[in-house]
C-alpha positions in Angstrom: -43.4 -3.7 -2.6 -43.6 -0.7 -0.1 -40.9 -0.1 1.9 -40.3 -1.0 5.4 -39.0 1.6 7.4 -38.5 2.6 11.3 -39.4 6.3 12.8 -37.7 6.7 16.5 -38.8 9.8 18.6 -41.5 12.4 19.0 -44.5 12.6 15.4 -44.8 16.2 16.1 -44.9 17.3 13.0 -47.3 14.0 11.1 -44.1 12.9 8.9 -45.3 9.4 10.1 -48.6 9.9 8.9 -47.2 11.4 5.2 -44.9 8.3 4.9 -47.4 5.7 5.2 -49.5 8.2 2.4 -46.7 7.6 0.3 -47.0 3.8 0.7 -44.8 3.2 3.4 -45.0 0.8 5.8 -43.9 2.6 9.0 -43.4 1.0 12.7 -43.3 4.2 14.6 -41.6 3.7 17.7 -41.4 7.0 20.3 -39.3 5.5 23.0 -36.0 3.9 22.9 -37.3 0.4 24.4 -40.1 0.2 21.7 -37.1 1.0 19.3 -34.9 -1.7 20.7 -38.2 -4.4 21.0 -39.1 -3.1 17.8 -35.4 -4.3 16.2 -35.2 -7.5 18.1 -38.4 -8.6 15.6 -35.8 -9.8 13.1 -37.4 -7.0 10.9 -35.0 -5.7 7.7 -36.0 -2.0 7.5 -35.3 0.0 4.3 -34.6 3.4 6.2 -34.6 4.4 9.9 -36.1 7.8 10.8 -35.3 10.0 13.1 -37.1 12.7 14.9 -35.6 12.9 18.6 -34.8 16.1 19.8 -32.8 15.1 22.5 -29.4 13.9 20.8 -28.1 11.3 23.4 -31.4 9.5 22.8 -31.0 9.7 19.5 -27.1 8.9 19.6 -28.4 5.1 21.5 -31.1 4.6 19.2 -28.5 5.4 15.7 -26.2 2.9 17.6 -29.2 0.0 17.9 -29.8 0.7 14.6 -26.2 0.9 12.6 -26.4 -2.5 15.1 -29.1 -4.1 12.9 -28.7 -2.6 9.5 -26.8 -0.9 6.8 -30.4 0.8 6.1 -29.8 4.7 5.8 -30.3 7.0 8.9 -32.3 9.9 8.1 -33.3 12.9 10.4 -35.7 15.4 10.6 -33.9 18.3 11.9 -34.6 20.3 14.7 -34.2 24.2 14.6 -31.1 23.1 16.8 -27.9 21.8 14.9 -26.3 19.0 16.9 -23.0 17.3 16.3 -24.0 13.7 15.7 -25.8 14.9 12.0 -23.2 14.0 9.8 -23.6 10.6 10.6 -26.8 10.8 9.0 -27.3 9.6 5.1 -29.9 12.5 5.1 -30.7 15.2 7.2 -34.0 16.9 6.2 -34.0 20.4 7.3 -37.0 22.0 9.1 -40.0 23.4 7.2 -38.9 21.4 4.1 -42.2 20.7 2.5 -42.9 16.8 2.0 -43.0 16.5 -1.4 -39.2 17.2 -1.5 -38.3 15.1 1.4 -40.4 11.9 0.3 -38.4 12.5 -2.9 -34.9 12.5 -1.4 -35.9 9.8 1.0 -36.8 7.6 -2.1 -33.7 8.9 -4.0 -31.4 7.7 -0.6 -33.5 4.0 -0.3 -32.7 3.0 -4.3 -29.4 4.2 -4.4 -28.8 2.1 -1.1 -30.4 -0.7 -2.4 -28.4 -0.1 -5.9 -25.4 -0.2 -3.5 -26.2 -3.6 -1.6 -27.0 -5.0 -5.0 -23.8 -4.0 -6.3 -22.0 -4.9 -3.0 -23.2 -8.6 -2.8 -22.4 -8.7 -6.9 -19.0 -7.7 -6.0 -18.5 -10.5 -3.0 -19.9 -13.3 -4.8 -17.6 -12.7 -7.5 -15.0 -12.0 -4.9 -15.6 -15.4 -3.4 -15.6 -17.3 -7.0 -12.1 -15.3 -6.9 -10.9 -17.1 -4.3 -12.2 -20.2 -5.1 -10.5 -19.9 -8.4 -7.3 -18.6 -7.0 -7.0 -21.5 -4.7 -7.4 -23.8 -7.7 -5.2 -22.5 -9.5 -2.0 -22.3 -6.5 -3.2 -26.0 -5.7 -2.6 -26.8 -9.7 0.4 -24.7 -10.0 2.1 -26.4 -6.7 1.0 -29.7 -7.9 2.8 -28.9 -11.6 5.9 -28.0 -9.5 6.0 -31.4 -7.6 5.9 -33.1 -11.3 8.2 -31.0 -12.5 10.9 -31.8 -10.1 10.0 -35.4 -9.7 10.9 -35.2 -13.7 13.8 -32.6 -13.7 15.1 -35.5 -10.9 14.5 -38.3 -12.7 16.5 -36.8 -16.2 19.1 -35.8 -13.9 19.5 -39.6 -12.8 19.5 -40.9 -16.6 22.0 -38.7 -17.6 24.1 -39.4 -14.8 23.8 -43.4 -15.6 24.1 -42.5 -19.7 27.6 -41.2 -18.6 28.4 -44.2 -16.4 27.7 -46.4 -19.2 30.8 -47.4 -21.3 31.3 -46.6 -24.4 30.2 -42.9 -23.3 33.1 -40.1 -23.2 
């Protein structure tokens, strides 16, 4: 199944065009209001791309996205360094020839989809936990109850056995 994936900003340099050769299926979306309408399709996107150079536009369009999904971010850098790039899962420096990037792109997309896989693994165990857990303090309070109810009722024989006569 190819993956899904979201490009916001200017396709100056054809990376659209090279992900969809690589099988991708790519909704390429210059403006931030094609971006947003483009989100609001209840799409799940593998990887958002991003090739604004102007970061505030970018900065709005990473927030819509981080919004929507726990896809990675990825950027296609600019000659310009800007602040907001660490909060990128992979920045893709200028020039890099697209061979390598389509590589580390597919690299980021399994390991994130290793991670979901792992993530929801880890919460439905996590919720059997709990489940379990709750048995077990429900069992554990109800073996308490009988215990007492017992530990009440020995306590009443053996204050009648010493009542009784013939008892020292």
């Amino acid at each position: 199944m190819a993956a899904k994936v979201l490009h916001f900003g200017t396709n100056d340099c054809r990376r659209v065009l090279v992900l969809r050769s690589a099988g991708y299926v790519v909704d390429d979306c210059p403006s931030l209001s094609e971006f947003e309408l483009t989100l609001k399709q209840d799409i799940d996107p593998q990887a958002f791309f991003f090739s604004e150079r102007y970061p505030v536009k970018r900065r709005e369009a990473m927030t819509l996205a981080r919004c929507h999904s726990h896809a990675p971010l990825v950027l296609f850098q600019s000659i310009h360094y800007s602040d907001d790039e660490p909060n990128f899962d992979l920045v893709i420096p200028p020039l890099t020839a697209p061979a390598v990037w389509l590589h580390e792109v597919a690299a980021t997309i399994e390991r994130t989809r290793t991670l979901r896989s792992s993530s929801a693994a880890i919460l439905e165990r996590s919720v059997w936990l709990r489940h379990r857990s709750k048995i077990l303090r429900q069992t554990s309070a109800s073996e308490r109850e009988r215990s007492a109810r017992q530990l009440r009722i020995a306590e009443k024989v053996i204050i009648e056995f010493r009542k009784s006569p013939g008892t020292s």
